[in-house]
C-alpha angles and dihedrals in degrees: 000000000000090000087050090050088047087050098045092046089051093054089043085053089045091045095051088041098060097032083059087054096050095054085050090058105045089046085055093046090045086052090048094049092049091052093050091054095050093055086050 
């Protein structure tokens, strides 16, 4: 039991973890965008 609830709480962290990249990212790209479209 307690192996499964260690392995479960890792993927949940990953997950969270990558999910919080992710948001990063697309918040860069959408910057990114907006400033793009300014300069056009």
């Amino acid at each position: 039991m307690r192996r499964e609830t260690i392995a479960v709480v890792s993927m949940m962290r990953s997950m969270k973890i990558l999910g919080l990249n992710l948001f990063r990212v697309r918040r860069r790209t959408n910057l990114l965008r907006l400033f793009e479209g300014k300069d056009d």
